[in-house]
C-alpha positions in Angstrom: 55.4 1.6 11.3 52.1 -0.3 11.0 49.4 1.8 9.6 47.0 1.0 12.4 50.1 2.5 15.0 50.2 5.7 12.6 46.9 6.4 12.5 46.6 6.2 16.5 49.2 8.3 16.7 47.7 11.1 14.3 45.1 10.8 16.6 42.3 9.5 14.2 41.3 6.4 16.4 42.3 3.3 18.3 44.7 0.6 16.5 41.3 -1.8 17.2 39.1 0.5 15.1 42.0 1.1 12.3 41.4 -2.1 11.8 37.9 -2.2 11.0 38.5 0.7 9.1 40.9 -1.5 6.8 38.2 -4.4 6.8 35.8 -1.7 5.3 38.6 -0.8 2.8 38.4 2.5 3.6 41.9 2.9 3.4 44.2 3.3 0.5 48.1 3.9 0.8 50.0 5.2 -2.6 46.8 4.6 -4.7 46.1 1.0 -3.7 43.5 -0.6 -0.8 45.3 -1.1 2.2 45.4 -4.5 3.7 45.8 -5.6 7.2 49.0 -5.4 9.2 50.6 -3.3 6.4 53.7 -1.0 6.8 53.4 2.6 5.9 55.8 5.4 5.8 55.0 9.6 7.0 55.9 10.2 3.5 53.6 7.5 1.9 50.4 8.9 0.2 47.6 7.5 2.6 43.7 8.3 2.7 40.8 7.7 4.5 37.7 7.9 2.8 39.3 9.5 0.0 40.4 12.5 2.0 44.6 12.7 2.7 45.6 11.3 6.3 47.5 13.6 8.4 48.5 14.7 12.2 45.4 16.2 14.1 45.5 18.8 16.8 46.8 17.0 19.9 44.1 17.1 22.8 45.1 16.7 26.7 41.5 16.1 29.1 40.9 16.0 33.0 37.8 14.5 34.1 36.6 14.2 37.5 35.1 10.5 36.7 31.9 9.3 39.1 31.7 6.6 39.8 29.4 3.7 38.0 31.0 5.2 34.7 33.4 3.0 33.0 37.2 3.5 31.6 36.9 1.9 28.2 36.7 3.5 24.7 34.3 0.3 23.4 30.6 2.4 22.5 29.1 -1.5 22.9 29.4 -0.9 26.8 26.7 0.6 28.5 27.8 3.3 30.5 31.4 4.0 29.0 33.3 7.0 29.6 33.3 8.2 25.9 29.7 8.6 25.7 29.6 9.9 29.0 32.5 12.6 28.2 30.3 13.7 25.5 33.4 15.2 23.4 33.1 15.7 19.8 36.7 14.4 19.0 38.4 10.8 19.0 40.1 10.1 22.5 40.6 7.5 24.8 41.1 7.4 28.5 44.5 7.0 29.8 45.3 3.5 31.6 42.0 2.9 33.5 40.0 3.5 36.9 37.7 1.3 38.8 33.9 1.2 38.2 33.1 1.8 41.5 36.0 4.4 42.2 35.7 7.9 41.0 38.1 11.0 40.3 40.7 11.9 37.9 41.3 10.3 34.7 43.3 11.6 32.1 41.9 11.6 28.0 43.6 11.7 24.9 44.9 11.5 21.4 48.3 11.3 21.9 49.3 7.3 21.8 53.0 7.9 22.6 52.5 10.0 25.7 49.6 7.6 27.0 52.2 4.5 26.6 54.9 6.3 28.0 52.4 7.8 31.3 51.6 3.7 31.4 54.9 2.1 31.6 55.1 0.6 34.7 58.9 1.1 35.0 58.6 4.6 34.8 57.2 4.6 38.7 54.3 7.3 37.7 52.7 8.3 40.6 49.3 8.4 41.3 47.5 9.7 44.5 44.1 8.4 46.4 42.2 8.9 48.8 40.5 6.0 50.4 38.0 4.9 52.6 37.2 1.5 54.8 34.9 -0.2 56.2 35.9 0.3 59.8 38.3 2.4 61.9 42.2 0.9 61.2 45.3 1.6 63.2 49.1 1.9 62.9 50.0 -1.1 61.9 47.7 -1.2 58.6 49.1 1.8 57.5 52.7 0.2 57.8 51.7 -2.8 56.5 50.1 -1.1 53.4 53.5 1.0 52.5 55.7 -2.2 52.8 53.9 -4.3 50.0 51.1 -6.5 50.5 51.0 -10.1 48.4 48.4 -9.9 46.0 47.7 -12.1 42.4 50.9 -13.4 43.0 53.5 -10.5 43.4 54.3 -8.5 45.8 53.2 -4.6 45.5 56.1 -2.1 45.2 56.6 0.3 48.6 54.4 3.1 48.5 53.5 6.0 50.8 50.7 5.8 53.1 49.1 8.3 55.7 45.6 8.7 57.1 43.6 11.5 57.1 40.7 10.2 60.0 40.1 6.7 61.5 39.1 5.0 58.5 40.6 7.3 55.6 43.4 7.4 54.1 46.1 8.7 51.5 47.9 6.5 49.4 50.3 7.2 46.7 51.3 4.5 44.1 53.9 3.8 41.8 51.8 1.1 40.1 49.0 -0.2 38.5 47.6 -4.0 39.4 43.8 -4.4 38.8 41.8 -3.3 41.3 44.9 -3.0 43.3 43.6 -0.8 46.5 40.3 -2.4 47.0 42.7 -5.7 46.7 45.8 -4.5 49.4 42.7 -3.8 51.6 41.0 -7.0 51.9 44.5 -8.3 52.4 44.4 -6.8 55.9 40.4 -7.0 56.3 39.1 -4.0 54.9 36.6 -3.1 52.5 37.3 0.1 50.7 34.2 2.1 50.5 34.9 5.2 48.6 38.6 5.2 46.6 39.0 8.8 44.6 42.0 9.2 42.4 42.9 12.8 42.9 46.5 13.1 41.0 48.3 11.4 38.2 52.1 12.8 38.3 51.6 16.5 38.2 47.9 16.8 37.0 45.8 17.3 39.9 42.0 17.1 40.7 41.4 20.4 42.2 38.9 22.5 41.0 36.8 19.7 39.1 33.3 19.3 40.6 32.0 15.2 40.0 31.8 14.8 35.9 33.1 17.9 35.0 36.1 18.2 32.9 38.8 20.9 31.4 41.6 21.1 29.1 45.3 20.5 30.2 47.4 23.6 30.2 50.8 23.5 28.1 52.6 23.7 31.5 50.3 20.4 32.4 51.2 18.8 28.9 54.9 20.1 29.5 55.2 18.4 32.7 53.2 14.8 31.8 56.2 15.1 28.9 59.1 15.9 30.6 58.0 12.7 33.4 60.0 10.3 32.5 
C-alpha cells in the first residue's frame, strides 16, 4: 500500500498530513528518505522522526456535537471539532454533520472502519430528529419517505414519523450534503433544529451537549460486524 494509506491506518494521521510529513522528509523507509506516493510493505523498516512506525491503540469516540462546531480535522478552521474535542490523540470525525445541526458524531483512528461506516452502498442508518419552521401534515411525511428530487437524484426511501406538529423522526440510509435541511425546503420547510441521535447501533443517550465517551467493545463489535 501507499505509505500515506499505512500510516492512516496505524492511526498516526490523515493521508493529507502524511504527506506533509514526507515533504518535511521526516520519513525514511529501509534506511532511505521517503518520497511522495511511494509503496511500502508491513514488513518494510519505516520511521518517523527516527523512531520505528508501527500500529497504535485503536480509539472509538461519541460526541454529542453543538452546534456552530465544525466536522473537519483541518486546525486552519476556526471552530473545528478537533480543537473543540480537546483529545490528546490523532482522530478524525467519521463522515461529517452540519454546522448548524448538532448530536452524535462518531471519532476515530481506525481508516478501514471509517470507509467502510461511509460507503454509501452499505445502507448505514442514521437517525434524526428534526424540526420546521411551521406545523406539517400527512402528506409531508409521505412525501419525505418516498424520495424527494434534490442536486439532481432522487433520495433513497427512508422512514419518517413525527413526534409533534412540526417535529419529526427521520431515519436515513444516506448521506447527500445538507440533505434534510435540503428534502425540507423541497416541500417548504425550514428545518430549525436537526439532531443526529444514532449512527447504526451507537446511540446518543446519555451524552449531555459537548460531552463525549469511549465506545464499548460491544459498540466497536457491532459498528464491525455492520456490513
Amino acid at each position: 500500500m501507499r505509505i500515506n494509506k499505512l500510516l492512516s491506518n496505524y492511526g498516526y494521521c490523515s493521508r493529507k498530513e502524511a504527506a506533509r510529513l514526507i515533504e518535511d522528509k521526516r520519513i525514511m523507509v529501509n534506511g532511505s528518505i521517503c518520497i511522495p506516493g511511494q509503496w511500502v510493505e508491513e514488513e518494510d523498516c519505516i520511521l518517523l522522526d527516527g523512531e520505528p512506525v508501527a500500529p497504535r491503540e485503536r480509539i472509538y469516540l461519541a460526541l454529542n456535537k453543538p452546534a456552530g462546531i465544525t466536522c473537519t480535522a483541518e486546525k486552519t478552521v476556526k471552530g473545528n471539532i478537533i480543537d473543540f474535542l480537546g483529545f490528546t490523540s490523532y482522530v478524525f470525525p467519521v463522515g461529517r454533520l452540519d454546522k448548524e445541526s448538532q448530536g452524535l458524531i462518531l471519532l476515530t483512528n481506525d481508516g478501514d472502519l471509517a470507509s467502510r461506516i461511509l460507503e454509501s452502498e452499505n445502507c448505514h442508518e442514521k437517525e434524526y430528529v428534526v424540526t420546521v419552521d411551521r406545523e406539517f401534515g400527512g402528506s409531508f411525511l409521505e412525501g419525505m419517505s418516498a424520495g424527494v428530487d434534490i442536486l439532481g437524484v432522487r433520495t433513497r426511501h427512508c422512514r419518517v414519523s413525527g413526534i409533534s406538529g412540526d417535529t419529526f423522526r427521520i431515519i436515513l440510509t444516506q448521506g447527500l450534503n445538507r440533505q434534510i435541511r435540503r428534502m425540507c425546503r423541497a416541500f417548504g420547510y425550514t428545518v430549525t433544529r436537526l439532531e443526529r441521535v444514532r449512527i447504526l447501533n451507537i446511540r446518543l443517550e446519555g451524552l449531555g451537549e459537548g460531552e463525549w465517551r469511549r465506545l464499548s467493545e460491544e459498540e466497536i463489535e457491532g459498528l464491525r460486524s455492520c456490513q
